[in-house]
N, C-alpha and C positions, 0 to 999 in steps of 0.2 A: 590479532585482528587488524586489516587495516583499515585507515580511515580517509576519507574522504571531504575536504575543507573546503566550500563554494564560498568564494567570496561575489557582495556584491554592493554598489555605491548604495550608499546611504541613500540619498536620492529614490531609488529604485527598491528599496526597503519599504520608505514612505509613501511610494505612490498603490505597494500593496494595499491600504487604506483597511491594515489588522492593526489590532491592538502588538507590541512588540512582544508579548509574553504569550504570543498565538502562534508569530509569525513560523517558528523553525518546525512546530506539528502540523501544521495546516500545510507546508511547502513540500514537507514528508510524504503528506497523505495525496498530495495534488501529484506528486512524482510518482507514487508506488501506483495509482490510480493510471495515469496515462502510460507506462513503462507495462502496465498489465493490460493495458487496450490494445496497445501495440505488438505484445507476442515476447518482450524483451525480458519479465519477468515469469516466474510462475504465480500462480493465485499465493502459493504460501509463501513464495518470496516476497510477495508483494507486498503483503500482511504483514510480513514480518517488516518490512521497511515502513509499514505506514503506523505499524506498533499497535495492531487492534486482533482483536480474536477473530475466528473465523468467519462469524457469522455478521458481525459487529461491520467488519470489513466487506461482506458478500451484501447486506442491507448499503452501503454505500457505494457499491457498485451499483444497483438497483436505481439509488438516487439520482445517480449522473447517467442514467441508461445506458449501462456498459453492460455486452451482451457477457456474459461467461463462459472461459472456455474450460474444458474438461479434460485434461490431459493425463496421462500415462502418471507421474509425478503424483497429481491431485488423489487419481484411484491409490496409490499404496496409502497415501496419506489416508485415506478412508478408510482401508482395509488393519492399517494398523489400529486405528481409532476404534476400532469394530473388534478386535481381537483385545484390545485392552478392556474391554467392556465387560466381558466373562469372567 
């Protein structure tokens, strides 16, 4: 897996004005959030980057009035979910 290390001045850490034991989930969920408004994620990727379930993650797109979009991806995801169900 690779990974991915954002460095950023302390400074600019602080002026987040989170608690520091927030900061690295809350900048997760800000990124998969805006990365999915944008078209650059899929809904499940997004989720997966912001580390929340499906629905958990679809109520906090709701939150920041992010419209949802519905892709090719999303539907298999549905379909397999739907076939595990039987």
């Amino acid at each position: 897996m690779a990974k991915l290390a954002l460095e950023m001045p302390d400074e600019l850490l602080e002026a987040l004005r989170l608690p520091p034991e927030e900061r690295a989930k809350r900048l997760r969920r800000e990124l998969a959030v805006r990365l999915y408004q944008k078209g650059l994620l899929s809904f499940g990727k997004a989720r997966e980057l912001a580390g929340m379930g499906k629905w958990e993650f679809h109520d906090l797109l709701g939150e920041e009035g992010i419209v949802r979009h519905y892709d090719l991806e999303d539907l298999a995801e549905d379909l397999k979910t739907l076939e595990n169900l039987d």
